[in-house]
C-alpha positions in Angstrom: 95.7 84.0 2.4 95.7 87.4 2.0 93.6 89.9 3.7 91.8 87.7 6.1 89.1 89.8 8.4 86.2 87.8 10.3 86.6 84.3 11.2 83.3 81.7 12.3 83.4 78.1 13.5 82.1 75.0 12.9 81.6 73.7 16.3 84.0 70.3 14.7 87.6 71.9 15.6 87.4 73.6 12.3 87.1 77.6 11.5 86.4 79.7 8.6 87.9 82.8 7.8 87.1 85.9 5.0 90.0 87.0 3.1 89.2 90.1 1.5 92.2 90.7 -1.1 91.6 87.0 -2.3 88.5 87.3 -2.5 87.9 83.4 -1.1 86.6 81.8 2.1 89.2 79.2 3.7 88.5 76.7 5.9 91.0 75.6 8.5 91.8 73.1 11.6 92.3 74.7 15.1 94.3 72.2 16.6 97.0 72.1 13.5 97.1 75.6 13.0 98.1 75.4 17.0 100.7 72.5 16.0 102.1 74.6 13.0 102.4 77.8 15.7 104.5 75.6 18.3 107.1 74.2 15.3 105.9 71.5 13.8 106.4 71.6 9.7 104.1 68.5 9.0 100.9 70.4 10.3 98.7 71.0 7.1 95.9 73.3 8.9 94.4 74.7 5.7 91.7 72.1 4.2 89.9 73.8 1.7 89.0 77.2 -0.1 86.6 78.5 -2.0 86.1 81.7 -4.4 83.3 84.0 -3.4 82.4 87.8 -5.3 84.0 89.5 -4.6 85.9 91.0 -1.3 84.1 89.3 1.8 84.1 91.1 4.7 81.9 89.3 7.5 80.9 85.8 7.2 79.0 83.9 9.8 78.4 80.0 10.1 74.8 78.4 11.4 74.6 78.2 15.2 78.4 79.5 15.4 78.2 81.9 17.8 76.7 79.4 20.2 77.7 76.4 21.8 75.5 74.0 19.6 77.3 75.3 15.8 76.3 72.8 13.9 78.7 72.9 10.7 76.1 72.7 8.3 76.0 76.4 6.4 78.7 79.4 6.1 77.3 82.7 4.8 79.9 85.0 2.9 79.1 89.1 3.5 81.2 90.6 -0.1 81.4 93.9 -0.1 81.9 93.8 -3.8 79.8 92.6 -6.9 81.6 94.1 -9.6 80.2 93.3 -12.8 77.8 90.6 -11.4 74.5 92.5 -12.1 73.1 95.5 -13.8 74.2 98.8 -13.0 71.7 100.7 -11.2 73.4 104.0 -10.3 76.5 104.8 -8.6 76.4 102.7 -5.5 76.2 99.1 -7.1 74.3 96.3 -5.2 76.6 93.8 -3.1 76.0 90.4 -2.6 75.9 87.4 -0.3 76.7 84.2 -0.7 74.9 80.8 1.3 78.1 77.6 1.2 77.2 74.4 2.6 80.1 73.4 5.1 79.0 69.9 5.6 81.4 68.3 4.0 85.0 68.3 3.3 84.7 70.0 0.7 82.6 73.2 0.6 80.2 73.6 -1.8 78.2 76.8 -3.1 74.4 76.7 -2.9 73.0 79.9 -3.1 73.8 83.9 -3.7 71.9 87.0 -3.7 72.3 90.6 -3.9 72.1 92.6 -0.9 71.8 96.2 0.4 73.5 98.2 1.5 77.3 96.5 2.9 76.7 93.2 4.3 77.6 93.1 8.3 77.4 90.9 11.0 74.2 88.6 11.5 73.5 84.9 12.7 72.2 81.8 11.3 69.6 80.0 13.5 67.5 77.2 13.5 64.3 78.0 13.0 62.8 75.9 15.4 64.0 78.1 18.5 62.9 81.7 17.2 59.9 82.4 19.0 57.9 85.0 17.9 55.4 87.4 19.2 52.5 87.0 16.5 50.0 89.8 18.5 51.1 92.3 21.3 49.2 92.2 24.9 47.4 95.5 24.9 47.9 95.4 28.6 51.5 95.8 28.5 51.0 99.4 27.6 49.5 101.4 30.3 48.7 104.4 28.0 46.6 101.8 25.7 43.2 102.7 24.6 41.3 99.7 25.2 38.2 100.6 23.5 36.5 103.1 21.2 34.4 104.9 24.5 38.0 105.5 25.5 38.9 108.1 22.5 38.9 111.1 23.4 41.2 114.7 23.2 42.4 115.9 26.3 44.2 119.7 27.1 46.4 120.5 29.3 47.2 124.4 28.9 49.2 124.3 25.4 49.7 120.5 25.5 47.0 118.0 23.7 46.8 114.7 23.7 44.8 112.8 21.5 43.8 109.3 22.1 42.7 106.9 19.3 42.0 103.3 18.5 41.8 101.5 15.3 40.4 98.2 13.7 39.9 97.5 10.0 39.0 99.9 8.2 38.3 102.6 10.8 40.1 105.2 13.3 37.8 105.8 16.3 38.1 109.3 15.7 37.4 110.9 12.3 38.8 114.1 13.0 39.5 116.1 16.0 41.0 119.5 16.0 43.7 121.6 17.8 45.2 125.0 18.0 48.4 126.4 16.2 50.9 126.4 18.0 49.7 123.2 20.3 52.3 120.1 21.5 50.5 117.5 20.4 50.6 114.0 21.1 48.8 111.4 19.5 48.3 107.7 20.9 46.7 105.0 18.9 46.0 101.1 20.0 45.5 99.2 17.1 42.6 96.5 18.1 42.4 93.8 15.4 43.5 90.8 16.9 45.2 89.0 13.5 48.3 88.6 13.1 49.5 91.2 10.3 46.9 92.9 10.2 48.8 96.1 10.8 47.7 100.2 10.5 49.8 102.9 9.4 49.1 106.6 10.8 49.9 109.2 8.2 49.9 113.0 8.7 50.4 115.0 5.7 52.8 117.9 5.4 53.4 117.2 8.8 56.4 114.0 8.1 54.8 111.9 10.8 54.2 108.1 9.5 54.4 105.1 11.6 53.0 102.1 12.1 50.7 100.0 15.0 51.0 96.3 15.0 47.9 93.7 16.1 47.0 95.0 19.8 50.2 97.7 20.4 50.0 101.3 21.3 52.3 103.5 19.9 52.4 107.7 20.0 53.8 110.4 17.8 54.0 114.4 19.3 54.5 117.1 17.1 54.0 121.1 16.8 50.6 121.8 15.5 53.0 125.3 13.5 50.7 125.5 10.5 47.1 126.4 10.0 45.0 124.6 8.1 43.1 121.2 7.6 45.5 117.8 7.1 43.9 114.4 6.3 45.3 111.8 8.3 44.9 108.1 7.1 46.4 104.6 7.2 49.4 103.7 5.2 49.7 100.6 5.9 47.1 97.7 3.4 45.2 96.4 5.9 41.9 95.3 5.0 39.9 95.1 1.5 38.1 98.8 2.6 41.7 100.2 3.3 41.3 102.8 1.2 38.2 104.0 3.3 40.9 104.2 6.4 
């Protein structure tokens, strides 16, 4: 085919390859592609193709890129959608596309628009991700373990400010600094539930990130302007958020 770019495998001897100007996935047999190389004219490694849209790029297949690929799913990356969905400015959304690989004969089961240009990923099964629901506060040793801990410390032109949170409260309600002050801000977010994550906002001051269940995280900045800035909690996290 023409225009072929990534290629995934099946784990079964078989492989699956993009081709871009096509604009089609095609799946193919190792071993009589190999046959067709060394000379023999009877090798018929091409099985099957199918039409994706438009222009894939990467394409991945489930477990592939370990030694357990399973042959079960192939998902297309297309750079292209064309005329697929409504236009919603100048960069149009692209789109990828789930095919079941199962059988001989691959089969279409699901596609979605995505954004921006599809790349590389991997498909795994979902019984061997293992995720982190709640960090160990521990693991930080700049944590602030509880709300006696909070406190603003100076050194020279250098502050550091150290704050804990838990639904729907900071520890510290203000605290105050001179212009012209480094300023460093830690904050451990307490609440123990999964999700149950806090946003720390400064206005005019572009400094918004986020503290999941039990982490520490920090921000320093130039205290350059005089005046007094709200800070609050941008991320939903409790039915009094709005209190944060």
């Amino acid at each position: 085919g023409l225009g072929p770019l990534h290629t995934a495998f099946d784990g079964k001897g078989n492989a699956y390859t993009t081709l871009f100007l096509d604009s089609q996935i095609v799946k193919w047999n190792i071993d009589k592609a190999i046959a067709l190389f060394k000379g023999d004219q009877n090798a018929k490694p091409v099985l099957d193709r199918i039409d994706v849209h438009y222009q894939p790029g990467h394409g991945y297949a489930s477990m592939g890129e370990t030694k357990e690929a399973d042959g079960k799913f192939f998902n297309s990356g297309n750079k292209f959608s064309k005329d697929r969905f409504l236009p919603v400015g100048p960069l149009h959304p692209e789109t990828e596309q789930l095919i079941d690989i199962g059988g001989d004969k691959m089969r279409l089961v699901f596609d979605h628009t995505a954004y921006s240009e599809p790349h590389d990923a991997i498909i795994v099964r979902r019984d061997i991700i293992k995720t982190r629901q709640i960090y160990e506060m521990n693991e930080c040793p700049y944590a602030v373990k509880s709300f006696d801990e909070s406190r603003v410390e100076r050194n020279g032109r250098k502050v550091t400010v150290h704050m804990a949170s838990i639904a729907p409260t900071f520890s510290l309600p203000e605290f105050t600094v001179k212009r012209g002050d480094e300023v460093t801000i830690i904050l451990t977010n307490h609440d123990k539930v999964e999700d149950v994550t806090h946003g720390f906002g400064l206005e005019k001051h572009d400094i918004n990130f986020i503290v999941n269940p039990q982490q520490t995280a920090s921000v320093t900045f130039k205290a350059d302007q005089p005046g007094v800035f709200w800070y609050y909690c941008t991320s939903f996290c409790h039915a009094l958020h709005l209190e944060m």
